[in-house]
N, C-alpha and C positions, 0 to 999 in steps of 0.2 A: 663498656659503652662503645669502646672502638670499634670490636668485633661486631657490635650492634648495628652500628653505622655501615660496615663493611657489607654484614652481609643482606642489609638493607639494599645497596647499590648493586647488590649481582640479580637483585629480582629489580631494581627500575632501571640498570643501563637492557637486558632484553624488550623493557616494555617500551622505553623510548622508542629502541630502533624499529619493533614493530609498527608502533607508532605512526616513525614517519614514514614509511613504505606503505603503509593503510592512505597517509594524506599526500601520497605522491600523482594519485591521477588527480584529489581537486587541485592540488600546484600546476599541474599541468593545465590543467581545462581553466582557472585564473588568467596562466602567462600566454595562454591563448589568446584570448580575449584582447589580448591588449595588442598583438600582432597586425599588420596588414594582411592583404589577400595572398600579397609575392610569401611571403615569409612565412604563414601558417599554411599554402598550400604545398610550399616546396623544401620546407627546411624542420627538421626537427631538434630545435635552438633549446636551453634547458634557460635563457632570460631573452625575452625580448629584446630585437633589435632595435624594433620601430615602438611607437606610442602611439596607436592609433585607436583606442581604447572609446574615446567620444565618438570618432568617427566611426565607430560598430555600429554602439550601441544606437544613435542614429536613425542608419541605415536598417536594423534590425527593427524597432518601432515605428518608423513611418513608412516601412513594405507595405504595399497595401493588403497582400493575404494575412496577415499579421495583426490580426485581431484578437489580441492579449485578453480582455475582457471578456469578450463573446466566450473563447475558448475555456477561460477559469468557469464562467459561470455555466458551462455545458458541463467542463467535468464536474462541480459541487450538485450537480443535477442527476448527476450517476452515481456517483458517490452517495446522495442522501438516500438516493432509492435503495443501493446494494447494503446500504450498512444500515438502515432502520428492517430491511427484511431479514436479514442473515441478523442483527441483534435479536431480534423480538422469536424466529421461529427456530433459530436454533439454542437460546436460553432454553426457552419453553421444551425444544424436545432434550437438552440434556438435564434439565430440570426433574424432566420423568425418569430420564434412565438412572439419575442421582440416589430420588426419592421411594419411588416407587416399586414395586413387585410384581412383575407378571412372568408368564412362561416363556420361556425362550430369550432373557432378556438379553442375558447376556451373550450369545451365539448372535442375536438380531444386533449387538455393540459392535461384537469381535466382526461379523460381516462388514457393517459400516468403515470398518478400519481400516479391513483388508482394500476396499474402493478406492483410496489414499494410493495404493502401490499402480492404479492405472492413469498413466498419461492424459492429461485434460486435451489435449490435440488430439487423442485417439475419436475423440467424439465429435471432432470439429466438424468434420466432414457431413456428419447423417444432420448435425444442429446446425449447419448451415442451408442444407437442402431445405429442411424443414421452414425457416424464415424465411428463403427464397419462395419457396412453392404456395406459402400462406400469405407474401405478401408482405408481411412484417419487418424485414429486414431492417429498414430504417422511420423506421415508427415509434419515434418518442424513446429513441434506443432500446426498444426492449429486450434482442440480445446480449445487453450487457450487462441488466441488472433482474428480470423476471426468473431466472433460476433462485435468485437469493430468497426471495419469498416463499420457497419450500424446504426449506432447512437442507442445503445441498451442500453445505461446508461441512464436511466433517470433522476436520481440523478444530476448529469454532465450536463442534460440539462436545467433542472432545474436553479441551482448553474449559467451558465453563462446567465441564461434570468435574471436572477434579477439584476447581475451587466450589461449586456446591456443594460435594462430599464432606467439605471441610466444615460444612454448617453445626453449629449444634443443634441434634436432635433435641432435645427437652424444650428449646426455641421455639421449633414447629410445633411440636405435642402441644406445647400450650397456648398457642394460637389456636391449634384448633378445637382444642375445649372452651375457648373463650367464640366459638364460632365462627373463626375467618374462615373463610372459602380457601381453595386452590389459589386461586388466580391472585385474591388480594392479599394470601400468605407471600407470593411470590415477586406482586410487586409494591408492598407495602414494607415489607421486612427483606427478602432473598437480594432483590436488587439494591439497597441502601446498603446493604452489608458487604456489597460486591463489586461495588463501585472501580476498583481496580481493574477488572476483567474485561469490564463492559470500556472504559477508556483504553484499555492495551486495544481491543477488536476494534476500535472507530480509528485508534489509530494507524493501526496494522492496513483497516482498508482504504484507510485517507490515501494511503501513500500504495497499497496497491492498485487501487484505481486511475491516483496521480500518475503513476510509473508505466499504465496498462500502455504497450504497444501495438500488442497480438491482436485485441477485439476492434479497437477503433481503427483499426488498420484493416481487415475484413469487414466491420459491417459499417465503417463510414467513407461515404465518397463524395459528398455535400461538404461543400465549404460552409456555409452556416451552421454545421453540424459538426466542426471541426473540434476537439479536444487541445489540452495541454502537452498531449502527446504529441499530436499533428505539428503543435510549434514547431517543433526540431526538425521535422523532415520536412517542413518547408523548404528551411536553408540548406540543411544538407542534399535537397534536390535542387538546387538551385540554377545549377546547371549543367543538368543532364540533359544529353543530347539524344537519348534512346540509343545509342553505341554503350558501350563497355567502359569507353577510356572518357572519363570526366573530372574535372577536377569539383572537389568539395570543397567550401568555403569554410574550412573549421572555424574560423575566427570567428563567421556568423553564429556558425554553430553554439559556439562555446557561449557567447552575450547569451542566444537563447537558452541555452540548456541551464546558465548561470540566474535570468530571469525564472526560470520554470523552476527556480531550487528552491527560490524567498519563503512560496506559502509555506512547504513543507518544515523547513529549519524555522523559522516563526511559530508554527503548532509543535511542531516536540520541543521546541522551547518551553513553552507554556503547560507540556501533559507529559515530561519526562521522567517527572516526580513519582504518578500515578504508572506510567509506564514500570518506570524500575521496581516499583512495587509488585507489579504482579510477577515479571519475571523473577525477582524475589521470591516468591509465592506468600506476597501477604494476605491478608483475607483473614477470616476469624477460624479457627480452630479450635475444636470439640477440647 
């Protein structure tokens, strides 16, 4: 029993100290927050000297660009768009490449795969011109979620062919002897069955939409049109003087970056369950 105990402790003292090395930037980005402007712009203290933690927070909600709500409810409005079109059209196309038999199907898979190994910035350039020249750029965001509606994640297609593979055939067979269609086999039975997969991708995009830098940073320049992204670089331009040499306000920083965390730790609260399951790879099997 002792040696049980022993060598229990040499697999959790590594996981600890991983552990805390993993929770050292939120300690950080926390004992931020509670800093003045003198002390989080010029010192890098591992506890707060000062408590100035109300007086951030504050300063950070009554900014007037600092419209917390406008900005949530602009990203849940990119967000629903990118993740009902990337759910619905890339199920459906790895649903066929799961179920189905045609020529070439697998070279037309292994291609789509290979698309995965080219840089999404490589294409910024031609798909920026293109919204520029048509007009589009900031129109109802359409560069940020109109790709998803054509099955353009690979990844996602990927991700749900391997847990549809895991379906039992004689499942299908007899659905379609009882006469269901394609469509109502697939969301009638495929999707119930699959429930895991479909909440890993809303969550995967909740939070890469939440986290998106790169797109709302090129195609938005409308404060009304500002994201949860833009929060942060409010303050962190705070005051910049268009020189080089400026000081950053981390402190502000930190309250918003700390406010911009809430939604996201609140939903994996609630879908970590469903999460751990797919990465698991639970799901039904033949």
């Amino acid at each position: 029993m002792r040696k049980k105990n022993q060598a229990r402790a040499w697999v959790y003292i590594p996981l600890i100290f991983f552990a805390i090395i993993a929770l050292m930037p939120l300690y950080y980005l926390i004992i931020t927050a509670f800093k003045d402007l003198n002390e989080a712009s010029t010192m890098a203290t591992m506890w707060p000297k000062s408590n100035a933690l109300i007086e951030n927070i504050r300063f950070v909600i009554t900014y007037p660009d600092y419209k917390v709500v406008r900005m949530f409810f602009n990203t849940m409005f990119i967000f629903a768009l990118k993740t009902l079109g990337t759910v619905l059209t890339c199920s459906l196309a790895a649903w066929g490449f799961a179920t189905f038999k045609f020529p070439g199907k697998n070279i037309i898979f292994f291609a789509l795969l290979t698309t995965m190994m080219i840089p999404g910035e490589l294409l910024g350039i031609p798909i920026y011109e293109f919204f520029i020249s048509t007009g589009l750029k900031e129109v109802a965001y359409l560069p940020l979620w109109i790709s998803a509606w054509f099955a353009t994640d690979v990844f996602m297609i990927f991700m749900f062919r391997q847990f549809f593979q895991g379906m039992p055939k004689p499942l299908i067979e007899a659905a379609r002897m009882d006469g269901y269609g394609e469509f109502r086999i697939f969301f009638k039975i495929v999707v119930p069955l699959n429930i895991p997969v479909f909440t890993t991708v809303i969550l995967l995009y909740f939070i890469g939409t939440y986290n998106d830098l790169y797109g709302p940073a090129l195609y938005i320049s409308q404060k009304q049109n500002w994201v949860m992204a833009n929060s942060i670089s409010i303050f962190e331009n705070l005051y910049k003087s268009g020189s080089s040499d400026y000081i950053v306000p981390w402190n502000y920083v930190s309250v918003a970056s700390l406010i911009a965390m809430v939604p996201v730790v609140f939903l994996f609260s609630f879908m970590q369950k469903r999460f751990m399951e797919s990465v698991a790879g639970g799901g039904i099997k033949q």
